[in-house]
C-alpha positions as semicolon CSV with decimal commas, in nm:
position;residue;x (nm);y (nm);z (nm)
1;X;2,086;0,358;2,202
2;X;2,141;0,104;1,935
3;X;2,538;-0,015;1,892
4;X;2,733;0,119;1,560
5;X;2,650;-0,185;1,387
6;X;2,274;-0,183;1,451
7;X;2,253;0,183;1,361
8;X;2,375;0,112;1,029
9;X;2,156;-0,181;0,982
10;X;1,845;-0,008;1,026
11;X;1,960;0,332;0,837
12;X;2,010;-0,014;0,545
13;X;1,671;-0,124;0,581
14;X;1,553;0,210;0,614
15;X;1,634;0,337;0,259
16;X;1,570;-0,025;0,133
17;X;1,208;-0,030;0,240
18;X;1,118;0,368;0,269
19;X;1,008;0,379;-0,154
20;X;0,799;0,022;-0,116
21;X;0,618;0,194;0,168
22;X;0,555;0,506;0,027
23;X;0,435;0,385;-0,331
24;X;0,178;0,182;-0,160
25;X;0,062;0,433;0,026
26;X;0,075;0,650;-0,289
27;X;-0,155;0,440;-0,442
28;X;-0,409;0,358;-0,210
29;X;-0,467;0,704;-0,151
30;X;-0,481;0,750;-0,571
31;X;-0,739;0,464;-0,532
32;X;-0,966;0,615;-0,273
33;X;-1,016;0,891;-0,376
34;X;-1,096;0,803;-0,687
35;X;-1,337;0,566;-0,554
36;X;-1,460;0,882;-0,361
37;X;-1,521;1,096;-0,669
38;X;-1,706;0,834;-0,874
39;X;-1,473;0,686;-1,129
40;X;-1,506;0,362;-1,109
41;X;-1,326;0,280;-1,453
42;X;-1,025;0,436;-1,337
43;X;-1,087;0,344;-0,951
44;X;-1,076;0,006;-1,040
45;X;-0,729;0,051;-1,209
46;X;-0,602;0,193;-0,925
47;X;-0,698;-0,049;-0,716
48;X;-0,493;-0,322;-0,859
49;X;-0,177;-0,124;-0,887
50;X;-0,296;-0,072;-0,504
51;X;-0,287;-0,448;-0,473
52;X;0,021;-0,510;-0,648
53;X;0,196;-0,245;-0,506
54;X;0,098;-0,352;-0,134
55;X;0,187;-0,744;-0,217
56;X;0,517;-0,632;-0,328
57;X;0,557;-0,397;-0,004
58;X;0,452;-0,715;0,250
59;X;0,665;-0,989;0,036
60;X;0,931;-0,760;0,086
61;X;0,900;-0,718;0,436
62;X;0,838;-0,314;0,387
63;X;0,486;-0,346;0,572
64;X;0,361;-0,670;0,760
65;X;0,195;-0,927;0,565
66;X;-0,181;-0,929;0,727
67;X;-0,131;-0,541;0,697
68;X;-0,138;-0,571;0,345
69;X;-0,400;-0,809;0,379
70;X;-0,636;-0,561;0,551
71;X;-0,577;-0,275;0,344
72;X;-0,656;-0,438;0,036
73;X;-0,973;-0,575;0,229
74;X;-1,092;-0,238;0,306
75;X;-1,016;-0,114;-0,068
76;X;-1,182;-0,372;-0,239
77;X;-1,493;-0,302;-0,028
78;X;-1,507;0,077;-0,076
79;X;-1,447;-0,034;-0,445
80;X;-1,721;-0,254;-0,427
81;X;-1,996;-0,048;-0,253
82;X;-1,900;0,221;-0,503
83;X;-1,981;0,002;-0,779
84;X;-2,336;-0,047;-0,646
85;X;-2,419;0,271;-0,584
């Protein structure tokens, strides 16, 4: 069990980082499944708030940094293969 002061640290940190986490997840799920139903206009769109939203997330310390860097990996490929197909 954490002490008092750690407690009320993390419940800090928690609210601090809970909304950078969940609009990047937000909008990497937006992006894939656009990707997934063919848009690629609007796919590609949401892949950059995707980006943006997951370099804000890691510069803040929300998600780790080369966590960030693999999900945007991983986006910009599906994004990419879409495009070609």
């Amino acid at each position: 069990m954490p002490s008092k002061k750690t407690a009320r640290v993390q419940e800090r940190r928690r609210v601090r980082m809970a909304p950078l986490r969940t609009r990047a997840k937000s909008s990497v799920s937006t992006a894939r499944k656009l990707i997934g139903s063919s848009e690629i206009e609007a796919a590609a769109e949401a892949v950059t708030v995707a980006v943006v939203a997951l370099d804000k997330a890691a510069q803040k310390g929300a998600i780790p940094r080369k966590n960030a860097s693999r999900r945007k990996s991983r986006l910009m490929k599906q994004l990419e293969s879409a495009k070609r197909d």
